[in-house]
C-alpha positions as CSV (number, residue, x, y, z in Angstrom):
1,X,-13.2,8.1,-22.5
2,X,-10.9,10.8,-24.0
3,X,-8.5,8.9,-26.0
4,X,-6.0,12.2,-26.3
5,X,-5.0,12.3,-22.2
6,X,-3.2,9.7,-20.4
7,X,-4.6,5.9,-19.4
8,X,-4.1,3.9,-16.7
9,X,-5.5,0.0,-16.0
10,X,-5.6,-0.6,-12.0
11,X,-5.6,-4.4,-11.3
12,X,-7.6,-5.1,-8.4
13,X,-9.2,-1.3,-8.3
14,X,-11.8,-2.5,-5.0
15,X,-9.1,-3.2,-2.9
16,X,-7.3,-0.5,-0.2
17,X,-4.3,0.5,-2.6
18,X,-6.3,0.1,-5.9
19,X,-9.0,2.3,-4.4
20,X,-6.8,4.7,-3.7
21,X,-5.1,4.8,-6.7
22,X,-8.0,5.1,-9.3
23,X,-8.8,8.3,-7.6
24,X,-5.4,9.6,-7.3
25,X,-5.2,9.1,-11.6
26,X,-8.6,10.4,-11.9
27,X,-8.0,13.6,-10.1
28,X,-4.9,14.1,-12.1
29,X,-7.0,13.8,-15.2
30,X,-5.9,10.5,-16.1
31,X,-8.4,8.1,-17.8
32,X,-9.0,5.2,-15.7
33,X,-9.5,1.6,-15.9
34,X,-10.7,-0.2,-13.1
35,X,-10.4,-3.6,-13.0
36,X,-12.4,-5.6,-10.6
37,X,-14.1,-9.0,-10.1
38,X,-17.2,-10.1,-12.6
39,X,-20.0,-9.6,-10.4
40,X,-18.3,-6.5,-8.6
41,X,-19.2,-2.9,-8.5
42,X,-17.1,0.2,-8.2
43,X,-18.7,3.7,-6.7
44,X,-19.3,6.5,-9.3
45,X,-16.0,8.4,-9.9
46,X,-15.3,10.9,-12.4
47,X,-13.1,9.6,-15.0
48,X,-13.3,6.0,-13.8
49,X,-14.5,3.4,-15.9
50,X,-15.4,-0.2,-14.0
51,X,-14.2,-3.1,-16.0
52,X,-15.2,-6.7,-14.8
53,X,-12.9,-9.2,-15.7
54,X,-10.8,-12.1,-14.1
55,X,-7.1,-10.7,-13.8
56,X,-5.7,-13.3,-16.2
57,X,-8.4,-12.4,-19.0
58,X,-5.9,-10.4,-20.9
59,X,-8.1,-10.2,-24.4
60,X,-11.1,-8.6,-22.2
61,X,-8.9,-6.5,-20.5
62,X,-6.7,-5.2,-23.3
63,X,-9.5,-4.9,-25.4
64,X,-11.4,-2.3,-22.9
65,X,-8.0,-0.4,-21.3
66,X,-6.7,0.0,-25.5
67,X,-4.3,2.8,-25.2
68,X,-3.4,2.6,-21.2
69,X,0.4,3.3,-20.9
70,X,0.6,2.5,-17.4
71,X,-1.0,-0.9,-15.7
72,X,-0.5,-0.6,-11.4
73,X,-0.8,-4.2,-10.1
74,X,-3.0,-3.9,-6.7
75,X,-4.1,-7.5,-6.2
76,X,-2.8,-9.4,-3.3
77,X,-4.3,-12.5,-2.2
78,X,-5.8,-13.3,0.9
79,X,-2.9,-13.2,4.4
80,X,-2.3,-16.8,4.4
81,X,0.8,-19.0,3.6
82,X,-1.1,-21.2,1.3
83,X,-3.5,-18.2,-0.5
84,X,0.1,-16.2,-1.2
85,X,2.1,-19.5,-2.7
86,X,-0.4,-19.7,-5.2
87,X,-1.5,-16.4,-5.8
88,X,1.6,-14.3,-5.6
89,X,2.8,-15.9,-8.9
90,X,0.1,-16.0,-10.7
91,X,-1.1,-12.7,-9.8
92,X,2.3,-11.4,-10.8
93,X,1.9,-13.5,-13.9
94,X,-1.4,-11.9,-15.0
95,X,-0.5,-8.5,-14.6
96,X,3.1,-8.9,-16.7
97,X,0.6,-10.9,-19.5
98,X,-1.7,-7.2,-19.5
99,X,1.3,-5.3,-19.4
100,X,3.0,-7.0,-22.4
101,X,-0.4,-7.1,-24.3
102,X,-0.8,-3.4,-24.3
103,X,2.8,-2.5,-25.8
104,X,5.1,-0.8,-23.9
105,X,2.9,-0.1,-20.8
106,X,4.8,0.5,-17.8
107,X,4.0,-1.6,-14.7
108,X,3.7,0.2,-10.8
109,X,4.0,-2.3,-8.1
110,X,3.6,-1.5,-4.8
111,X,6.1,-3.4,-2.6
112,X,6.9,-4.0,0.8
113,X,10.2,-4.3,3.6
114,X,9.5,-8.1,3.5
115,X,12.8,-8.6,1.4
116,X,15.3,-7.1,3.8
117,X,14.3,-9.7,6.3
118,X,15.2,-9.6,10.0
119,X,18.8,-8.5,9.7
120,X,17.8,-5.7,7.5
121,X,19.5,-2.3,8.6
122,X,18.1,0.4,9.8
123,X,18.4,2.7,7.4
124,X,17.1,0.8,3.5
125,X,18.1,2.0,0.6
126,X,17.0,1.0,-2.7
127,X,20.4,-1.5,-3.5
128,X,20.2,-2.4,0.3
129,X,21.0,-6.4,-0.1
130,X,17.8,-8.3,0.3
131,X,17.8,-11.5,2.7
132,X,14.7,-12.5,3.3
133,X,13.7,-14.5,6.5
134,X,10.3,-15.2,6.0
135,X,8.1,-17.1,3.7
136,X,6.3,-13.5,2.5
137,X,9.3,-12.4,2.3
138,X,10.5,-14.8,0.1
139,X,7.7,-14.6,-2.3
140,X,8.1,-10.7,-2.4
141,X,11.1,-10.9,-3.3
142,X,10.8,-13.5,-6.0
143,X,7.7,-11.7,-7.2
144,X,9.8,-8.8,-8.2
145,X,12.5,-11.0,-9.8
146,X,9.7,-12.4,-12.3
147,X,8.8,-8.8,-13.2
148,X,12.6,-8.0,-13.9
149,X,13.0,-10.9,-16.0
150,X,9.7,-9.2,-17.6
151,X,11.7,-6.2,-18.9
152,X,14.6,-7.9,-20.2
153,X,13.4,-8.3,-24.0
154,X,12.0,-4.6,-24.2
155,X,8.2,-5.6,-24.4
156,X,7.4,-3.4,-21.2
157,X,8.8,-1.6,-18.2
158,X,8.2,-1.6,-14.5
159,X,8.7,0.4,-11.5
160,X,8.7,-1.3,-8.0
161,X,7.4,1.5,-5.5
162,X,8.2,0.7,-1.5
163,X,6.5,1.6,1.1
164,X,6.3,0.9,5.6
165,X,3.2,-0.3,6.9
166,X,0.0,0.7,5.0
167,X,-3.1,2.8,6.4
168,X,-5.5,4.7,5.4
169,X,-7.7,4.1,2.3
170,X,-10.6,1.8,4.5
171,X,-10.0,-1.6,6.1
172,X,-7.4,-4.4,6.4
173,X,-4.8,-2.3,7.9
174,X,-2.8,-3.0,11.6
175,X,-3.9,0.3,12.6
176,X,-7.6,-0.8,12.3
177,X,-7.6,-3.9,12.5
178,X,-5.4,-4.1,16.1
179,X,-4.5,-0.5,17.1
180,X,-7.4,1.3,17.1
181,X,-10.2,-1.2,17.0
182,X,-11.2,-0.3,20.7
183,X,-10.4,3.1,20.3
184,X,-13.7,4.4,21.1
185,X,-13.3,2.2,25.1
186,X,-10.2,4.4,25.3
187,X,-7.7,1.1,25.0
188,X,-4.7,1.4,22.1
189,X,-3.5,-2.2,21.5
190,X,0.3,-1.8,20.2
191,X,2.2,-4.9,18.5
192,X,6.0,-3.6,19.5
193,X,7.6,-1.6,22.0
194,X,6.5,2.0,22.2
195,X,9.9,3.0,21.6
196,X,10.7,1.6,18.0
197,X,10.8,3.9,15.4
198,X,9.2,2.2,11.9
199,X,7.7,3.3,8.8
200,X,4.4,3.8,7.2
201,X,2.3,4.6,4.3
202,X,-0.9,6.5,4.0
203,X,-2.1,4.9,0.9
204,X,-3.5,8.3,-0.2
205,X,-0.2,9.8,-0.3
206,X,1.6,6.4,-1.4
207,X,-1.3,6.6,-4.5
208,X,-0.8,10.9,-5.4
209,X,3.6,9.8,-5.9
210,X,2.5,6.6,-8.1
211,X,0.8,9.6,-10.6
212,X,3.7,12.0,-9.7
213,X,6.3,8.9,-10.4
214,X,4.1,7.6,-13.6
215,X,4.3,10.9,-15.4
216,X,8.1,10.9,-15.2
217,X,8.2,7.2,-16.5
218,X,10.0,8.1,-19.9
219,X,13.2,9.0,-17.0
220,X,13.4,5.7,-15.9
221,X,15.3,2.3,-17.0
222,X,13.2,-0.4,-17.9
223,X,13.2,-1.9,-14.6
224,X,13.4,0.8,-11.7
225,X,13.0,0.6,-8.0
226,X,12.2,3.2,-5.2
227,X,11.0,4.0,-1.7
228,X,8.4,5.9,-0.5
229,X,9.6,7.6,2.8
230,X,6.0,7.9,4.6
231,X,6.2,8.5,8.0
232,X,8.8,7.6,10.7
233,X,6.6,7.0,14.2
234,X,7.1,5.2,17.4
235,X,4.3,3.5,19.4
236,X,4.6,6.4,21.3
237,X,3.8,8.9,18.4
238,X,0.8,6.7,17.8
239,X,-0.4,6.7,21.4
240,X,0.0,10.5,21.7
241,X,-1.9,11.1,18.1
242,X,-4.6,8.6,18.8
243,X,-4.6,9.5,22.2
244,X,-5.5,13.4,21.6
245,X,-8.2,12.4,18.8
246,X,-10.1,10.5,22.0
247,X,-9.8,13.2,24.4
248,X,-11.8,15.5,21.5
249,X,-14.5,12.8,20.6
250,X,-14.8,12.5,24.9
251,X,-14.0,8.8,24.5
252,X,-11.6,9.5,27.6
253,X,-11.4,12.2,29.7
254,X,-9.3,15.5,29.0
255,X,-6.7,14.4,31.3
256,X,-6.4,11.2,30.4
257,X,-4.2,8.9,28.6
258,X,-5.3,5.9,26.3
259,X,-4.9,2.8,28.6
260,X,-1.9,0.8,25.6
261,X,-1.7,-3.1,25.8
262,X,0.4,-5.2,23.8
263,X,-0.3,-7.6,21.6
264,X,-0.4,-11.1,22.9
265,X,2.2,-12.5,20.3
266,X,2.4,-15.9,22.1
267,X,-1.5,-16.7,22.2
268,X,-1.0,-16.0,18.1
269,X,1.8,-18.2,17.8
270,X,-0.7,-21.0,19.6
271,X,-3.6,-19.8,17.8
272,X,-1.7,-19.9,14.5
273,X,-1.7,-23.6,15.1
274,X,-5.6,-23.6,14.0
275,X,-6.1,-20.1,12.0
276,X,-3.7,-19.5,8.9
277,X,-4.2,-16.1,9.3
278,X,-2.6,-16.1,12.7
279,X,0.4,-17.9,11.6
280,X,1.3,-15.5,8.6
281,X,0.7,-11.9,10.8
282,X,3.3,-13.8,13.4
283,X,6.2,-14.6,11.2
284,X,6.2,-10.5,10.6
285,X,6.5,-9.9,14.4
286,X,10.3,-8.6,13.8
287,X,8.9,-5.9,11.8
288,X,8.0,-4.3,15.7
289,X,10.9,-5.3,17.2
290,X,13.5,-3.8,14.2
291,X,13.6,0.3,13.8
292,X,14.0,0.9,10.0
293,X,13.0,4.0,7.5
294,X,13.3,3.9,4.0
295,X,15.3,6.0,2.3
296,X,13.8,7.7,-0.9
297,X,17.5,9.0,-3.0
298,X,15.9,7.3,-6.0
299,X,12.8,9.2,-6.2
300,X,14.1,12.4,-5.3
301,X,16.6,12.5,-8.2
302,X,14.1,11.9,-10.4
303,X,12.8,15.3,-9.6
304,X,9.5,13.3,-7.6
305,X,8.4,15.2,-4.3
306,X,6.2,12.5,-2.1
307,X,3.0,13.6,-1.4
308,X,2.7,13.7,2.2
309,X,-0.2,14.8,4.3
310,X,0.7,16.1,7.6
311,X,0.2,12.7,10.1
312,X,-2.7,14.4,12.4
313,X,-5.0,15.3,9.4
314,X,-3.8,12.1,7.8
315,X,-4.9,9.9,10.9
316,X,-7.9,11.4,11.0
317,X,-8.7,10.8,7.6
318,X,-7.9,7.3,8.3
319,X,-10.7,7.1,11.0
320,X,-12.9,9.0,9.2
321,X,-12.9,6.5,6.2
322,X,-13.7,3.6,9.2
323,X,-16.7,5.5,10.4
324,X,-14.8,6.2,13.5
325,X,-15.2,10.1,13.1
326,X,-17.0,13.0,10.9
327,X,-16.0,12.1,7.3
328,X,-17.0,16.4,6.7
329,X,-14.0,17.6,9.7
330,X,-11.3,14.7,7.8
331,X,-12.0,15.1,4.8
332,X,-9.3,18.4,3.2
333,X,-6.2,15.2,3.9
334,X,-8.4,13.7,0.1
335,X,-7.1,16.6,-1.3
336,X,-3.9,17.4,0.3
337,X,-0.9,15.7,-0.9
338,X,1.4,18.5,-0.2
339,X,4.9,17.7,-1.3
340,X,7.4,16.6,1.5
């Protein structure tokens, strides 16, 4: 790799946001490091490098990513209570230890609204008091306290980058995992009230302002946090959008309407009883019943634009990437990124 441009390390470079982000560097001409699982492989990308090493094997990893000023932590553990007690931390833990090893590397994390809890406001900005009511929450929150305490001494510095929901970027998403998993039967399942206005994150876009936010890095305190504004979108807005995308593919008729169900939040409250997974998605339910948009002030006076792909060529990117529609009619929203 070209030691005389800019390196990044990605933690956990096969999963949705990692994937997403080693092309994002790689098409700003950043060298990449790609960290995945021994074992693993990574598709060919132009200026990525594949490295396969356990997160917390800091020699093997500093050793190959020698000269990366910028380390973005995109591991998560599995959606269970008892996969995110133990892996949050120690997660967290490996990716300070990289950070640290490489010398004043600068660690991106991308965060969640799990912090602000069920009383949050609806309108969260980045000192907005955080009070989380949930056990996801909790760990978030102490998460990014453990990376703070990181900074303190001058040995590295981090930026905490928040986002809404995630799509976008392949599988393990809401949208494709609920919403539009019977798409193609003409059926939207929603998990709040059509009316709620909430926030999301194509991980695309999200990826494109970690670069834009990386480059500006020397601007920034040793420990920073911001918001990435996304989109704002009811139910409704999701119906409509999904909704037109069916009428074109002739999965409904052209004068008809996606037939929208809810999701059946007290059969997951039983069924969490015997699947973990169940359990965790619903302690999050008042994410669909509170209207919330994060506020970006932070990033803006730092002179950072988002990148933000207009929603329709966005979605359909999205379903594109699930084998839903033509990947060759989707595919421009890669490159779009147009600032918002």
């Amino acid at each position: 790799m070209n030691s005389t441009i800019p390196s990044v390390l990605i933690l956990g470079a096969r999963g949705r946001f990692g994937s997403a982000a080693a092309r994002a560097f790689a098409q700003a001409g950043w060298n990449v490091h790609a960290q995945l699982r021994p074992g693993a492989t990574g598709p060919q990308i132009a200026g990525v490098q594949w490295l396969q090493a356990e997160p917390e094997d800091t020699a093997t990893l500093a050793r190959a990513a020698r000269g990366a000023t910028v380390v973005v932590q995109a591991l998560s553990p599995v959606y269970t209570h008892r996969a995110w007690r133990a892996g949050v931390p120690r997660l967290t833990a490996a990716a300070i230890a990289i950070t640290r090893e490489l010398g004043g590397a600068t660690l991106m994390l991308p965060a969640s609204v799990y912090n602000f809890g069920a009383g949050m406001p609806e309108r969260l900005r980045e000192d907005t008091v955080q009070q989380p009511t949930t056990f996801k929450g909790r760990l978030r929150m102490a998460s990014e306290k453990q990376i703070l305490e990181a900074t303190r001494d001058g040995g590295m510095k981090a930026v905490v980058i928040r986002g809404g929901d995630f799509f976008g970027s392949g599988s393990g998403s809401w949208m494709d995992l609920v919403m539009a998993k019977d798409l193609r039967q003409g059926k939207l399942t929603y998990p709040g009230k059509l009316d709620v206005r909430t926030t999301w994150a194509f991980l695309p876009d999200m990826a494109r302002t970690f670069v834009s936010v990386a480059q500006r890095r020397d601007m920034l305190p040793a420990f920073e946090t911001l918001h990435f504004g996304g989109y704002q979108l009811t139910g409704q807005d999701w119906a409509d959008a999904l909704g037109t995308i069916a009428r074109e593919e002739g999965w409904i008729a052209p004068q008809q309407d996606l037939r929208v169900s809810s999701l059946p939040w007290p059969l997951m409250a039983v069924g969490g009883i015997f699947v973990p997974t169940f359990a965790a998605l619903h302690e999050m339910r008042y994410l669909w019943r509170t209207p919330y948009t994060l506020v970006n002030t932070r990033m803006a006076a730092i002179g950072v634009a988002e990148s933000h792909t207009p929603f329709a060529q966005a979605l359909r990117t999205a379903l594109a990437d699930l084998g839903l529609l033509d990947a060759t009619r989707s595919t421009p929203a890669l490159a779009a990124g147009s600032a918002a």
